[in-house]
N, C-alpha and C positions, 0 to 999 in steps of 0.2 A: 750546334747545341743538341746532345741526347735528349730523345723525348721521353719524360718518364711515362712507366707504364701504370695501368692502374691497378692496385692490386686488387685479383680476386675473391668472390664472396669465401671460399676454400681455403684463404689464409688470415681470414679474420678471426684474432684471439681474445680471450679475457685473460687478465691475470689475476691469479689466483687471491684468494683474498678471507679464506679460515684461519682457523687454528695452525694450523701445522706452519701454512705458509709465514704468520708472524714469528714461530717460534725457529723459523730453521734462519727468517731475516736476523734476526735475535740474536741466535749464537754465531753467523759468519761476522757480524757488527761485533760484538764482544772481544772475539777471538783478535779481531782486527784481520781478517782473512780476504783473501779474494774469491771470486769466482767467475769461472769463464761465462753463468748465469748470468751476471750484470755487465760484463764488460764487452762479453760479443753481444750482449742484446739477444741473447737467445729467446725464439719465440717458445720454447716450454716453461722457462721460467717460473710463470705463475701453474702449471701442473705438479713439474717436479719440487717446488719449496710448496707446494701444498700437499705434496706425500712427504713428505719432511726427506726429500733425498739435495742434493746439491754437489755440483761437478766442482772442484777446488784448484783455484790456479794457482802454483808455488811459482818461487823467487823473484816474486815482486811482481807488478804491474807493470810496469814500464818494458817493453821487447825493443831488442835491440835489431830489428830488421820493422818493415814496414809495407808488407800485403795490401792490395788494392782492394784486396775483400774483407777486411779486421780493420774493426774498431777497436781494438786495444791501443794505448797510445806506445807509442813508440821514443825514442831517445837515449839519453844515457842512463840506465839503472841505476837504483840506488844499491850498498852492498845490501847482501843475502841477510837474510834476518833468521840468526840462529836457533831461534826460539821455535821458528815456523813448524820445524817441523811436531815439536810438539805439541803447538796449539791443533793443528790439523788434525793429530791420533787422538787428542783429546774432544775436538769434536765430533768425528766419530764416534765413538763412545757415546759423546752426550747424548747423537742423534740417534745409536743404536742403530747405526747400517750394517744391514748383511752385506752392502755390498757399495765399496766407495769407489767412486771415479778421482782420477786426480790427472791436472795437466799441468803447460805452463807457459812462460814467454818461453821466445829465444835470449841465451843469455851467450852471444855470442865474444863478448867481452871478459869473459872466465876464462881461467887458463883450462880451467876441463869441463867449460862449456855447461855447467851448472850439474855434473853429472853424480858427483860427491852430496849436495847435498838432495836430491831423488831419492840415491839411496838411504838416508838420512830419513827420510821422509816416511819411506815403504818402510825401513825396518821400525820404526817408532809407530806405526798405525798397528803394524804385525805384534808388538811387546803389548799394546794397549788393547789390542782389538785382533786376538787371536785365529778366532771365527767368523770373522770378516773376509769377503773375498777382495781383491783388489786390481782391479783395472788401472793400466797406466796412459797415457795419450801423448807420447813421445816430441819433441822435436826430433830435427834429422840430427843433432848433435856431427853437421859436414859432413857425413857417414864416416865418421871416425869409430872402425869396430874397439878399441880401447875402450870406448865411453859407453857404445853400445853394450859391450858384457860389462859392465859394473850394473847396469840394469838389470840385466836377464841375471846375471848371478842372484840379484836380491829376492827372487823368484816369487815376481807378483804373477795374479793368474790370466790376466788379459794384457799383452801389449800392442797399443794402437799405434799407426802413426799415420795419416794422412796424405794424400795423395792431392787431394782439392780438390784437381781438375784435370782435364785430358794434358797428353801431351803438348797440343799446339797453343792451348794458351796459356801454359805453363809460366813463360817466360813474361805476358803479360802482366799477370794473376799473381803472382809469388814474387817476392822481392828479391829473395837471396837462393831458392832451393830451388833445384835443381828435378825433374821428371826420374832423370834413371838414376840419382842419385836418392831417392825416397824409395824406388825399386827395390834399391841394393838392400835399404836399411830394414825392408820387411822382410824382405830374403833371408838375409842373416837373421832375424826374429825367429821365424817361421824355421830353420834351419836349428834351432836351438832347440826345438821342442814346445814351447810355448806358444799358445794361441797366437796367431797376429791380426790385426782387424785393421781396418782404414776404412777412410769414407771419402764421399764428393760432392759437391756442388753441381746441380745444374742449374741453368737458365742462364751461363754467362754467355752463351753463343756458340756451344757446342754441339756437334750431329749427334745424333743416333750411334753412327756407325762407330763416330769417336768415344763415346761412351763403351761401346761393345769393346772396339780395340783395349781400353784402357783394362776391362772386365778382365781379358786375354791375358795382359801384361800383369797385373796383379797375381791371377790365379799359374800364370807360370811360378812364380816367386813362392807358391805355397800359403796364400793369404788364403782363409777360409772364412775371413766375415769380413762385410760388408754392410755401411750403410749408405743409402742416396738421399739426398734431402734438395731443398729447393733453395738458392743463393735469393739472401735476404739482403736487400741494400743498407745499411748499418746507418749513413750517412748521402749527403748531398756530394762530400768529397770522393765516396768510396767509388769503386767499381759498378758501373752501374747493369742495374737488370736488364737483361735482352729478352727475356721470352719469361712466361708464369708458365712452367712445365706442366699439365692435367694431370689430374691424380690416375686416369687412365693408362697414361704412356708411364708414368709411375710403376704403378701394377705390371705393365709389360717389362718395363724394367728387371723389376722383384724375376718373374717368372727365367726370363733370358737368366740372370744369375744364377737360378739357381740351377739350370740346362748345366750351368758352363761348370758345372760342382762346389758352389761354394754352402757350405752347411748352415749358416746364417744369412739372412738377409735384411734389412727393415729398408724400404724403400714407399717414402710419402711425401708430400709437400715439408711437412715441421719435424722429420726426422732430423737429427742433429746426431753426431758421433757417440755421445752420450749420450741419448734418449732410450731411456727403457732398457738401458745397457744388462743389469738384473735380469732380464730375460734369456 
């Protein structure tokens, strides 16, 4: 039996609980919207819906793959809900973001891997919300480059896609994607001209040195942001925590990244892929 660990006085949160925060709950509830906010358990949660900002998860809730680190549930989708994408530009608007994050499950069940309605998405936030910048947080869509440029065509201004975790427990950690295949998919990003960002997880049991390497692998690819955050056990069922990373080795983190040239960094315990992404 894994021993759980206990968590650190450095990762204990309040959630948010003004104004802003009832009203951003308000409009994702109205809208009938998701967010990767409630459904990964994210610990900013109560910061960012108390700046009235909120990361949005399209095509559904249900992912069609099943990560030992997500709590999103997983199964068979229901179909795409065509409306989505204009409740999302429409919240935006209400929320009046300068700047919206938007992700989603895996929808590997679509014959184009949910890639038709993304762009759907970005260009309906872009007709509503001209002057909004827009971050996107990719699946690997198999690294099928077809899927990938209907994205980058739609030309939002941040495309992320996520790496998790090192190489070696890759295969643990991830259900279905693959280490050099998320490689590929930033490459091509980053190979377009458009920003590329990823991020990781630590504290699942990985070194130092693996983190470095991973830094290496990324920054060959042309990724120039980066964020590191601290792997939160979602559940009893999930992946469990091996190590509470110090916000110290954090900081040396941050500093090694930025050596290896990467122009952005946010590396902290409650960094999350979207935190503070506006920055």
């Amino acid at each position: 039996m894994t021993e759980h660990l206990k968590k650190p006085e450095w990762l204990k949160i309040r959630l948010g609980d003004n104004e802003h925060f009832a009203d951003t709950r308000r409009i994702v509830e109205a809208n009938h919207l998701h967010t990767i906010c409630s459904s990964g358990r994210c610990p900013n949660q109560g910061e960012c819906w108390s700046r009235g900002t909120a990361t949005f998860m399209i095509a559904g809730d249900i992912c069609t793959r099943s990560c030992r680190f997500c709590n999103t549930k997983s199964g068979r989708p229901l179909p795409l809900d065509n409306s989505e994408p204009l409740h999302v530009a429409e919240s935006v608007r209400t929320m009046k973001l300068k700047y919206a994050v938007i992700t989603s499950v895996d929808r590997d069940d679509l014959q184009d891997l949910g890639a038709a309605h993304w762009v759907k998405t970005i260009e309906e936030i872009r007709r509503l919300n001209p002057d909004t910048k827009i971050e996107v947080l990719i699946p690997d869509f198999q690294g099928r480059e077809e899927f990938l440029d209907m994205i980058i065509e739609a030309k939002p201004d941040v495309i992320g896609h996520n790496m998790e975790t090192v190489r070696r427990l890759t295969p643990e950690v991830r259900s279905a994607a693959h280490y050099e295949t998320s490689l590929a998919v930033l490459k091509h990003i980053a190979e377009s001209g458009i920003t590329a960002k990823t991020g990781i997880m630590v504290g699942l049991g990985e070194t130092v040195s693996e983190v470095e390497e991973l830094m290496d692998d990324v920054r060959k690819a042309s990724v120039s942001v980066l964020t590191i955050g601290q792997y939160l056990q979602p559940s009893r069922q999930n992946y469990p925590v091996k190590e509470y990373v110090t916000p110290e080795q954090f900081n040396s983190y941050k500093i090694t990244a930025l050596q290896k040239g990467f122009t952005k960094v946010e590396s902290a315990p409650l960094v999350r892929s979207s935190y503070h992404a506006e920055r």
